[in-house]
C-alpha positions in Angstrom: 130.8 -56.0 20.8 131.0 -54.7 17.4 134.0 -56.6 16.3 131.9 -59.9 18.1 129.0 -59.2 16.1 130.5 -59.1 13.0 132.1 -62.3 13.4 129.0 -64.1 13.8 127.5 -62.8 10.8 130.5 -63.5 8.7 130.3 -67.1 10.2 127.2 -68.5 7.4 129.7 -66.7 4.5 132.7 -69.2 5.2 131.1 -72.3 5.7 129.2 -72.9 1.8 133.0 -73.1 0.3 134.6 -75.5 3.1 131.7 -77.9 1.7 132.4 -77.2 -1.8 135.5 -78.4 -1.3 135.0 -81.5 0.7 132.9 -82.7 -2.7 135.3 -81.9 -4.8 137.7 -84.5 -2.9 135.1 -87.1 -2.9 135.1 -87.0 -6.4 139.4 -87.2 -6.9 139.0 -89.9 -5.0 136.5 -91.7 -7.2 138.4 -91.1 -9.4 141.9 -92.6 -7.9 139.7 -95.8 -7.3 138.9 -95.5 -10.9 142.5 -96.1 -11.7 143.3 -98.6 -9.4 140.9 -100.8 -10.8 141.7 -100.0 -14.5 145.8 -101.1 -13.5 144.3 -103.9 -11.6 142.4 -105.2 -14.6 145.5 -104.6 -16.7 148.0 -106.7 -14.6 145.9 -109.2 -14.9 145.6 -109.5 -18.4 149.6 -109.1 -19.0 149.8 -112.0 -16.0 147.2 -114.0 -18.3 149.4 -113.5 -21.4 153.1 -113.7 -20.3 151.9 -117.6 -18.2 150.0 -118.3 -21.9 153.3 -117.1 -23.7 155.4 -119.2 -21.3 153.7 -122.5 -22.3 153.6 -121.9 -25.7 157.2 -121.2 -25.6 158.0 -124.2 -23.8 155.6 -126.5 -25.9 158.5 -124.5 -28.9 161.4 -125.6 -26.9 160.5 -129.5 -26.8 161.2 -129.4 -30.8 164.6 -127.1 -30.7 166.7 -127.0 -27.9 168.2 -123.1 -26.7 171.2 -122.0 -28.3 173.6 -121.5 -25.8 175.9 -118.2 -25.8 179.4 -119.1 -24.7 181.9 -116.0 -25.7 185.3 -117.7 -25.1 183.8 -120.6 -27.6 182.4 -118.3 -29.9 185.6 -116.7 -30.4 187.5 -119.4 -30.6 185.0 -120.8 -33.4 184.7 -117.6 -35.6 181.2 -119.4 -36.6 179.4 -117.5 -39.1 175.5 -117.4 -39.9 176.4 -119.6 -43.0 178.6 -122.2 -41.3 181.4 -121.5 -43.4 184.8 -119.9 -44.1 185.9 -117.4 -47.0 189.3 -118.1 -47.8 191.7 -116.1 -49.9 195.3 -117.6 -50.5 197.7 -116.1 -52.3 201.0 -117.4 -54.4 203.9 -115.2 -55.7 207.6 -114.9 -56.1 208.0 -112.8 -53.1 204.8 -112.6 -51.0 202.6 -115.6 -49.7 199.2 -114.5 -47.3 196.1 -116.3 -46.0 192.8 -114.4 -45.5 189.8 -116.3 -43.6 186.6 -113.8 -43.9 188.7 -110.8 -45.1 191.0 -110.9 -41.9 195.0 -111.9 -43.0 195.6 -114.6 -40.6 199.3 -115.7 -42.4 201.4 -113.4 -44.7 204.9 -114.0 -45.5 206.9 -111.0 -47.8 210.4 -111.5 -46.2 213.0 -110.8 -49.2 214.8 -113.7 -49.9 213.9 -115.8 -46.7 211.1 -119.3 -46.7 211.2 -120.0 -49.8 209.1 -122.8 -51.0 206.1 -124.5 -50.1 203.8 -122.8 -46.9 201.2 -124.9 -45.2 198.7 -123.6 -43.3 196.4 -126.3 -40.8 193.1 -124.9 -39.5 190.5 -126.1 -37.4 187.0 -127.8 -39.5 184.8 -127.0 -36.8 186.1 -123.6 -35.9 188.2 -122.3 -38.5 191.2 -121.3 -35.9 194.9 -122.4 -37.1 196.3 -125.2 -35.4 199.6 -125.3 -37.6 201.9 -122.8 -39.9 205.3 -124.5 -41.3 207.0 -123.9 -44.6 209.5 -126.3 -46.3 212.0 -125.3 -48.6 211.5 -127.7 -51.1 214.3 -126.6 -53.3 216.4 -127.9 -50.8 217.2 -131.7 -50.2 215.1 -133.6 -48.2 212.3 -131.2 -47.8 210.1 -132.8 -50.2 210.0 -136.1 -47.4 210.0 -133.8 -44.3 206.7 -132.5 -46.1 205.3 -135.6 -46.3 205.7 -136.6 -43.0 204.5 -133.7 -41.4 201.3 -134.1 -43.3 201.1 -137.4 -42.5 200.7 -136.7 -38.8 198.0 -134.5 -39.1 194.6 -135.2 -38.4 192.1 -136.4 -40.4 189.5 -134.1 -41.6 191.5 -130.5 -40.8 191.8 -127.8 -44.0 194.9 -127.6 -44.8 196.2 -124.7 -47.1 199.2 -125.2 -49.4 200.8 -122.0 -51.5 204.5 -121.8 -53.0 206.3 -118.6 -52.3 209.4 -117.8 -54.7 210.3 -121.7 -55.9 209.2 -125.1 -54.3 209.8 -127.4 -56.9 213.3 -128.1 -57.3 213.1 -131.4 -54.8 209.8 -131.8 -55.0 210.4 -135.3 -55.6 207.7 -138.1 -56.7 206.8 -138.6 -53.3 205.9 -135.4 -52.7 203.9 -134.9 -55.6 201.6 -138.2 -55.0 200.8 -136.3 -52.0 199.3 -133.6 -52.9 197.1 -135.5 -55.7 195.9 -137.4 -52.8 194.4 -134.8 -51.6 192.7 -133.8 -55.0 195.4 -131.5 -56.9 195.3 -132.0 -60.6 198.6 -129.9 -61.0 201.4 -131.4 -58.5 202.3 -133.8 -61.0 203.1 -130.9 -63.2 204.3 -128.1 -61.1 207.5 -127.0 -62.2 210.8 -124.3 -62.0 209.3 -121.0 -60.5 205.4 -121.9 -61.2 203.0 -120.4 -58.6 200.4 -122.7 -56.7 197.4 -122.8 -54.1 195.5 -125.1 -53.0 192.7 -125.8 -50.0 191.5 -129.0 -49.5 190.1 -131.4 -47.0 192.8 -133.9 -44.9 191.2 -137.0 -46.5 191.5 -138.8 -49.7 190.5 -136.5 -52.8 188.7 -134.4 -50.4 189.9 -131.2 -52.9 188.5 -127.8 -52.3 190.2 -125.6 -54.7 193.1 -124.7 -56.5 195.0 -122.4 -58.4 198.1 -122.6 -61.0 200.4 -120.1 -63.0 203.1 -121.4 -64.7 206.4 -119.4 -65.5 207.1 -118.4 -69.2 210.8 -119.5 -69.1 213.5 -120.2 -66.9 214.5 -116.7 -66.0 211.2 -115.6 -64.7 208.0 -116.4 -62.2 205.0 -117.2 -63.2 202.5 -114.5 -62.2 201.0 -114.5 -58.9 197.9 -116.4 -58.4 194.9 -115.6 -56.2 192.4 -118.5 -55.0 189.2 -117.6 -53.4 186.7 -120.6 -52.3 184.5 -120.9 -49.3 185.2 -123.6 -47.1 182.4 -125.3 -45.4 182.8 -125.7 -41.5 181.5 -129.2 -39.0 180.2 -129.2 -36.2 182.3 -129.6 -33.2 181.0 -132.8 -31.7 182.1 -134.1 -34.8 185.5 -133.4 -34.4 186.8 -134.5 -31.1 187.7 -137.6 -30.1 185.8 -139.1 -27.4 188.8 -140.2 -24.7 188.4 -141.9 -21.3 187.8 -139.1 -18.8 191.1 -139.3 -17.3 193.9 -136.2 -16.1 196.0 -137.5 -18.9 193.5 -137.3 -21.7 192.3 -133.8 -20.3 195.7 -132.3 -21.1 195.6 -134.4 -24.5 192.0 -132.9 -25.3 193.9 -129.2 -24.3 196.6 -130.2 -26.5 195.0 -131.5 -29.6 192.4 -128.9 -30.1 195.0 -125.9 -30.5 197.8 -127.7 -32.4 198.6 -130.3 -35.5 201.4 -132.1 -36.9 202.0 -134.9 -33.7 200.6 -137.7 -35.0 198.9 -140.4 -32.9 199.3 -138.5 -30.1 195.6 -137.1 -31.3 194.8 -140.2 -32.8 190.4 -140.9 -31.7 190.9 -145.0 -31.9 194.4 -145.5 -31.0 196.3 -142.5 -28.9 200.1 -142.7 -28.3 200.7 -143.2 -24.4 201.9 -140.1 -22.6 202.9 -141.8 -19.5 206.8 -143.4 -19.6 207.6 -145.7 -17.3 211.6 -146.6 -17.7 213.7 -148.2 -15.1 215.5 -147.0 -12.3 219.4 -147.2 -12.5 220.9 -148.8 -9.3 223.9 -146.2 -7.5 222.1 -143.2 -8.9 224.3 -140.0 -8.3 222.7 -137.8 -10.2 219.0 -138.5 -8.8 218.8 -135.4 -7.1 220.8 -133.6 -10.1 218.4 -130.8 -12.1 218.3 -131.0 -15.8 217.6 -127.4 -17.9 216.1 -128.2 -21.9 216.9 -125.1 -23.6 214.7 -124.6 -26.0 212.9 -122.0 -28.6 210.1 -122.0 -31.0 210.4 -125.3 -32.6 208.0 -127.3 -30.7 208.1 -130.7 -33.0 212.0 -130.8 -31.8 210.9 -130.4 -28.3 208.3 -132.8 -28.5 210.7 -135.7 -29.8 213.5 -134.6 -27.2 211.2 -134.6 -24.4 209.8 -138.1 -25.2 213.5 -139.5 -25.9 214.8 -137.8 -22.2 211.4 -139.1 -20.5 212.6 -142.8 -22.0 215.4 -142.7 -19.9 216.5 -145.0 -17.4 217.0 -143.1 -13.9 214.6 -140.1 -15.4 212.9 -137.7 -12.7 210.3 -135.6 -14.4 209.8 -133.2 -11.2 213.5 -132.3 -11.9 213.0 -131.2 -15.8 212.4 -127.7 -16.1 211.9 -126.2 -20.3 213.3 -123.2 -20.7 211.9 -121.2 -23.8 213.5 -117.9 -25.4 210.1 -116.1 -25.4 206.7 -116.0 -25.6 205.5 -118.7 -28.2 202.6 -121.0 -26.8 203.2 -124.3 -28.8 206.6 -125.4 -26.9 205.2 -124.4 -23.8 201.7 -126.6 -25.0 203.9 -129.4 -25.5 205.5 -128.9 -22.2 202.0 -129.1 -19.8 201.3 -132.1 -22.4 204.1 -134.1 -21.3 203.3 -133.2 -17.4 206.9 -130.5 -17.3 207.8 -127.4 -16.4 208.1 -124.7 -18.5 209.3 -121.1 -18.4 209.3 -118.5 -21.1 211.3 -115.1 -20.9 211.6 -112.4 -22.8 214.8 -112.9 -25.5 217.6 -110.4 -25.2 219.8 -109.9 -27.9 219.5 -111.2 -31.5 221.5 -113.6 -33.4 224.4 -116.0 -31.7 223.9 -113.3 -29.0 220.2 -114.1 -28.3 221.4 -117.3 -28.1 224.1 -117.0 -25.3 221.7 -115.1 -22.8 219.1 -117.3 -23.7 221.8 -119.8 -21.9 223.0 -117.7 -19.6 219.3 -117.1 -18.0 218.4 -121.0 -18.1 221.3 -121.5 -16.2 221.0 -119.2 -13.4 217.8 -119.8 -13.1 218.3 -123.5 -12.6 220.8 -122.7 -10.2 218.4 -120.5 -8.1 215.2 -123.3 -8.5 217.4 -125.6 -7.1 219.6 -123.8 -4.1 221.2 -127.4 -2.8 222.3 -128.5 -6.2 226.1 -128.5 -6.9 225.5 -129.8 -10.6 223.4 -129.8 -13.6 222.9 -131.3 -16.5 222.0 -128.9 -19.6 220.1 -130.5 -23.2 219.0 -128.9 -26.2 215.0 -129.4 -27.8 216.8 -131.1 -31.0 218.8 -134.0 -29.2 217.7 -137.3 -28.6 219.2 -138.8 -25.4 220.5 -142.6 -24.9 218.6 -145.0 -22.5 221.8 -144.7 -20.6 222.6 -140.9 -20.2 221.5 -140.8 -16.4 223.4 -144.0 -16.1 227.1 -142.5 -17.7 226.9 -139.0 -15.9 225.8 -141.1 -12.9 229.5 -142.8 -13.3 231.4 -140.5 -13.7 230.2 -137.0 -12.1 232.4 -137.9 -9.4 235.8 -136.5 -11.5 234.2 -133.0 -11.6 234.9 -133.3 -7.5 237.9 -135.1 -7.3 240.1 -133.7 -10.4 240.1 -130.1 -10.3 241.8 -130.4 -14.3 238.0 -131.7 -15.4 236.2 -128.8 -16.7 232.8 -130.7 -17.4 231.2 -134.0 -18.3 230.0 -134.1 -21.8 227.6 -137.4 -23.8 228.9 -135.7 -27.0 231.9 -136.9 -29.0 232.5 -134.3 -32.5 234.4 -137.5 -34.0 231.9 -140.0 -32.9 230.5 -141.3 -36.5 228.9 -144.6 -36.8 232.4 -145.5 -39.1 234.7 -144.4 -36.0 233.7 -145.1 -33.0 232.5 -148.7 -31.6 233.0 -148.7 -27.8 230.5 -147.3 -25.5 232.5 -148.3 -22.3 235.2 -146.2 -23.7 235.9 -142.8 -22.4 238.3 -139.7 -23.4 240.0 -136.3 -22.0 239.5 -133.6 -24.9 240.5 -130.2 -24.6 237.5 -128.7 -26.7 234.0 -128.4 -24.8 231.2 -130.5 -27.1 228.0 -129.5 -25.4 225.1 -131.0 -26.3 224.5 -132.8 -23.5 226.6 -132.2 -20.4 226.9 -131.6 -16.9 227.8 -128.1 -15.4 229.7 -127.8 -11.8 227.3 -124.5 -9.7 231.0 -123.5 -8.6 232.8 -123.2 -12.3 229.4 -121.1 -13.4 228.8 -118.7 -10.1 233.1 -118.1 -9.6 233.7 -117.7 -13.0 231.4 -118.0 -16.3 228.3 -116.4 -15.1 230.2 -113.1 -13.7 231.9 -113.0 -17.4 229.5 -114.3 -19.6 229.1 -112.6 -22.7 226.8 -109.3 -23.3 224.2 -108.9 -25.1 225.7 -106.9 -27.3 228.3 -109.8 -28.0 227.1 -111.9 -31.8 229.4 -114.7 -29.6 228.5 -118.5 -29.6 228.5 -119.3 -26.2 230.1 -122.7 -26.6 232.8 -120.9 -28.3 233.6 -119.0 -25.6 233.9 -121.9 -23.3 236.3 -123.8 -25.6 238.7 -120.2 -25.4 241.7 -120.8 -23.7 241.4 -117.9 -21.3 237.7 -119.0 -20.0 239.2 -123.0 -20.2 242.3 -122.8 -18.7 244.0 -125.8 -19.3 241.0 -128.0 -17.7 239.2 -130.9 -20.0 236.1 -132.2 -20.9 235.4 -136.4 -20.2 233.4 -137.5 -22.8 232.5 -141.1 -24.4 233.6 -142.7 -27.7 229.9 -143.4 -28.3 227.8 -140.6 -27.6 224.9 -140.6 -25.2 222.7 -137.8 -27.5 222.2 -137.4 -30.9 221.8 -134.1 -32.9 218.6 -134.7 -35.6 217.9 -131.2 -35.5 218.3 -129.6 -39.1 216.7 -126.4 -38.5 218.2 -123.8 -36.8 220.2 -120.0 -36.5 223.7 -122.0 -37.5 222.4 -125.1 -38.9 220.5 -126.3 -42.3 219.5 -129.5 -44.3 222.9 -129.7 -46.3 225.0 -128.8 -43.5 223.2 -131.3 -40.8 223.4 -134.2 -43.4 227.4 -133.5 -43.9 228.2 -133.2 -40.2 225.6 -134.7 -38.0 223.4 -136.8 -39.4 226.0 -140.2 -39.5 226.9 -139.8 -35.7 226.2 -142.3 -33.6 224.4 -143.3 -30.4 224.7 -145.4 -28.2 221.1 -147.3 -27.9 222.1 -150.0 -24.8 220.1 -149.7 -21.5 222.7 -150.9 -18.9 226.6 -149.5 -20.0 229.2 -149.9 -17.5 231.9 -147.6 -18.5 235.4 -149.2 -17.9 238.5 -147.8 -16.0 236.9 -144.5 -15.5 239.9 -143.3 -12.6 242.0 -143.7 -15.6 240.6 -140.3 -16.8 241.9 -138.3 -13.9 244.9 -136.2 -15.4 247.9 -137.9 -14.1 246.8 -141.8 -14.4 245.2 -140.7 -18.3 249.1 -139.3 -18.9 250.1 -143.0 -18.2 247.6 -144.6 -20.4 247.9 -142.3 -23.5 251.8 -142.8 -23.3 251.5 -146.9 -22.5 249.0 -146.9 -25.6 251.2 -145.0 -28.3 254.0 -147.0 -27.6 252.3 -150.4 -27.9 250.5 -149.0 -31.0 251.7 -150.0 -34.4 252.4 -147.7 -37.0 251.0 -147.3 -40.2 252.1 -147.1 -43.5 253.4 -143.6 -43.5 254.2 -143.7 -47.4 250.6 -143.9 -48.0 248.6 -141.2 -48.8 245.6 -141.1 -45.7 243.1 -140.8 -48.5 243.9 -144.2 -49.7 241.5 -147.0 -48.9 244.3 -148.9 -47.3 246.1 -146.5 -45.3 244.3 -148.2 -42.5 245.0 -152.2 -43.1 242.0 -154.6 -42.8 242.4 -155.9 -39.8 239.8 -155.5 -36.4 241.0 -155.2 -33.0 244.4 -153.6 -33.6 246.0 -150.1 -32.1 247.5 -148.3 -35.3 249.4 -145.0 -34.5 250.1 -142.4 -37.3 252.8 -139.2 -36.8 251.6 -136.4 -38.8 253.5 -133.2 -39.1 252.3 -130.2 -36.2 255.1 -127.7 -35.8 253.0 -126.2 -33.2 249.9 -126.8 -31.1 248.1 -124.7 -33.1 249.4 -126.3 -36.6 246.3 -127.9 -37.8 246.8 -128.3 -41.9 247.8 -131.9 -42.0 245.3 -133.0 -39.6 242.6 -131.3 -41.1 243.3 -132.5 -44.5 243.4 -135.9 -42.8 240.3 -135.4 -41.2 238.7 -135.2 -44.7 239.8 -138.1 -45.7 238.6 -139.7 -42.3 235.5 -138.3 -42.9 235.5 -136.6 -39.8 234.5 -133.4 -38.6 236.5 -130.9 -40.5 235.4 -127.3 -39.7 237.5 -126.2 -37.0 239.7 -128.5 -34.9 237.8 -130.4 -31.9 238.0 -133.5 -30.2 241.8 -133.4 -28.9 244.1 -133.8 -26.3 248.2 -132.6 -26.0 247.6 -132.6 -30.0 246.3 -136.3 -30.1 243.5 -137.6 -31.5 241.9 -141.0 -30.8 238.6 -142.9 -33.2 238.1 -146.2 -34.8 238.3 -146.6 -38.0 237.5 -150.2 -39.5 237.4 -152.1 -36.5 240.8 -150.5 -35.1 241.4 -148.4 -32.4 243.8 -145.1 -34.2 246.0 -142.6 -32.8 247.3 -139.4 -34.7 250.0 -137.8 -32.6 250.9 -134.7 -34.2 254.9 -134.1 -34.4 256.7 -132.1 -32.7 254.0 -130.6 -30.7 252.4 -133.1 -28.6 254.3 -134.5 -26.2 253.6 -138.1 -27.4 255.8 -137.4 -30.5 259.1 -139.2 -28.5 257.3 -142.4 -29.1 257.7 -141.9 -33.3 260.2 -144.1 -34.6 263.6 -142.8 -35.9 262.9 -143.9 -39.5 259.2 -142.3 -39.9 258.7 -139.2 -41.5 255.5 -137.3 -40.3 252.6 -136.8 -43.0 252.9 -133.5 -44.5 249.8 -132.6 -46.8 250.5 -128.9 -47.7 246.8 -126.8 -48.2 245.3 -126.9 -50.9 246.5 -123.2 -53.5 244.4 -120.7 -54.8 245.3 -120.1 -58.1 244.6 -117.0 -59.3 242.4 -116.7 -62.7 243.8 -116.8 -65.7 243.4 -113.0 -67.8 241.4 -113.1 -71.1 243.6 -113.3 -73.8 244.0 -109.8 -75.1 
């Protein structure tokens, strides 16, 4: 009862702080409500000031339209606040750079390599380079190859001119009426060893800058020269040309806003056509027949090939496939351009030896593109092709099947100059392989060149090694007394301006559509035997007390078969032809073009035969009374001593 009682009087103790509390919680709550109002009140007013933002904003917008952000285009652009470009160009004896906005975008300091006059194209609008080529205007030649290349750039690009070492020697008038075109006030006067900038506008007088330091004296440079100017960019729009919205144009548009230097092809009003349409050739045997462009980093050359081989009658594009020894994006630009197939590897090997895998790699990998093919046909970027070539390996592919002694089918002919040669229905057997245009049997490569092709390590020419008796072995090349290509490229590993005008730039082509080449079984080994021998027997011979170098060794006369005997004590005794050759003004360097130690060209209108004596079997034709020609080489005297 106790413990009841003092429960209930505890009972009026407890209950004063339970309400206590329950006010105290009316009041938080309040409170909370407080709050909720206050944040109410404030969304309200940010609603109220972001929609009267958003109008004012948009009443902005109608007077300036948004920039908009694109990150591929403003990389591409390299646009800066100021709209323009800080340009730094140097000149010297051995160092040429460019720097655009303090970054070196061209430096050249190789010794004793591209020297002359370096042009650099870049973009107006965005300031990204579109062209790099140097010309060795010391050399022949250069001067006009200058010239044109400028002429087929673009209106309105910046182009960027400095001399490294010496560009004056052959910097002929031409040249120099140029470059005052464009605004310099020191081309006419540039001369031995003085160092030059300049940066103008592609446009008449359109001159930005330019620098000038002439040398003191023969014997020395004059010191380096540094031009800085700023460079003022345009707007895009401004810039491109405004093409019919076609697939063709899409790839021009691609084309013509990363690269310079082709011309009309990025001509605005009138563009050069990218489509060919040439004419089928009737009997084609080579329709289904795959054709490999070798090719490298010299994307002008490709460009020109490409259009010359798409010209042709009996062409199939789908079949074309560009094969470039590495990485470099212009050949491979020009390539999708043109609508072709192109494939870059990595290059193995350097010199001659980078060359030959380069080969070697096109061609298995032709082979393995095309699994059914039992042929190709192999080109070169620096050979234009004859409307015909599909047409004469179309005739005469069939002797790679039926005459096991034909080792390929070449459009080349080494002695074809337009002075000696003059029938293209004519063909030969040679025992040298020409290249530069020819077909390849799948069996000859898998059996027995690609298992022993040379390595890498190798500095071989691969045509070389084809032409060596242990890789030919005994078997011949057909190939026409007019070619079907024609060699313009002067660039190149084993090639340069002096040595391309000597040797190549006088051959000829042959430039008719519809050739029918003439007694073509004749060629097969046994029935060419016949011919050869009917020929130098009918043939008359020549004056063989003359000396070959004189202008009448070879009488005036067209239409006639003259024979000459010269002395060959062996089928490798090649002193009397080659001196002969000189005279002929044929190709000299090492011996090519021959068969059983015969040689056959035209030389004024007449068909000639040189039969070398005793070694080629054609010798028991000679007459009893003719002595072969004999011209002894050439001796080295040795120098006379200083008198003492």
């Amino acid at each position: 009862m106790d413990q009841s009682y003092v429960e209930l009087k505890s009972y009026p103790r407890q209950y004063k702080p339970m309400k206590s509390f329950i006010n105290k919680r009316s009041i938080t709550k309040i409170f909370q409500a407080g709050l909720v109002v206050i944040l109410l009140v404030t969304v309200v007013i940010n609603l109220l000031f972001i929609m009267d933002t958003k109008q004012k904003l948009s009443q902005v917008a109608i007077k300036k339209p948004p920039v908009s952000y694109d990150i591929k285009k403003l990389e591409n652009q390299k646009l800066s606040t100021s709209r323009s470009l800080s340009i730094e160009v140097l000149s010297s004896k051995a160092r040429v750079s460019v720097a655009v906005d303090g970054t070196t975008i061209m430096e050249d300091a190789e010794d004793n390599r591209n020297r002359g006059i370096h042009i650099l194209v870049l973009n107006q609008a965005t300031g990204s380079v579109m062209a790099n080529r140097n010309f060795d205007t010391y050399e022949a030649h250069e001067g006009d190859a200058m010239v044109l290349f400028l002429n087929m750039i673009s209106p309105g690009r910046i182009l960027i001119f400095a001399i490294k070492d010496e560009g004056t020697f052959n910097l002929l008038k031409s040249a120099r009426e140029k470059l005052a075109w464009y605004g310099s006030k020191r081309a006419k006067d540039l001369h031995w060893r003085d160092m030059w900038a300049m940066v103008a506008f592609k446009g008449a007088g359109e001159y930005i800058g330019e620098s000038y330091s002439k040398s003191p004296d023969l014997g020395n440079w004059g010191s380096p020269v540094l031009l800085k100017v700023d460079v003022p960019l345009r707007d895009v729009e401004d810039t491109e040309c405004k093409w019919p919205n076609k697939e063709i144009n899409k790839r021009r548009k691609a084309f013509c806003n990363k690269v310079e230097g082709y011309g009309s092809v990025c001509s605005c009003s009138d563009p050069s056509p990218l489509e060919f349409h040439p004419q089928p050739i009737s009997h084609n045997h080579v329709s289904h027949l795959p054709v490999a462009v070798i090719a490298s980093n010299r994307p002008h050359y490709l460009f020109r090939m490409l259009k010359s081989l798409l010209s042709a009658n009996g062409v199939r594009p789908e079949l074309i496939t560009v094969y470039i020894d590495g990485y470099f994006e212009e050949p491979l630009l020009v390539t999708q351009l043109l609508g072709l197939r192109g494939i870059q590897h990595t290059p193995i090997g350097i010199k001659n030896a980078r060359i030959s895998q380069h080969y070697k790699a096109s061609l298995t990998a032709t082979f393995n593109l095309f699994p059914s093919a039992k042929h190709m046909i192999i080109l070169e970027e620096d050979v234009d092709v004859s409307p015909d070539i599909f047409s004469y390996f179309s005739q005469t592919i069939y002797l790679l099947e039926e005459d096991p002694t034909v080792y390929c089918i070449s459009a080349w002919n080494d002695q074809g100059y337009e002075h000696s040669c003059q029938d293209p229905t004519l063909l030969y057997r040679i025992e040298t392989m020409p290249g530069l245009g020819w077909v390849l049997k799948r069996k000859l490569y898998k059996e027995e060149l690609e298992p022993n092709w040379p390595t890498p390590e190798k500095l071989w020419d691969w045509d070389m090694w084809m032409r060596l008796p242990s890789v030919r072995k005994g078997r011949e090349c057909i190939i026409p007394d007019v070619s079907r290509t024609y060699h313009f490229g002067a660039r190149g590993l084993n090639m340069n301006n002096y040595f391309h005008e000597h040797y190549f730039a006088t051959h000829k082509i042959n430039e008719l559509p519809n050739v029918k080449m003439k007694n073509i079984e004749s060629l097969k080994s046994n029935e060419y035997e016949k011919l050869i021998n009917k020929i130098v027997s009918k043939a008359k011979p020549v004056d063989h007390n003359k000396h070959p170098c004189d202008k009448d060794f070879i009488p005036d006369t067209k239409g006639e078969t003259y024979v000459t005997y010269l002395r060959m004590d062996h089928a490798t005794d090649w002193t009397t032809f080659k001196a002969m050759a000189k005279c002929f003004k044929l190709w000299d360097l090492d011996i090519r073009g021959f068969h059983k130690s015969m040689w056959r060209f035209f030389l004024k209108g007449n068909h000639v035969v040189l039969v070398g004596v005793p070694a080629s079997p054609y010798a028991n034709h000679k007459p009893a009374n003719i002595t072969p020609i004999y011209i002894p080489p050439p001796t080295t005297q040795a120098p006379k001593k200083d008198p003492k």
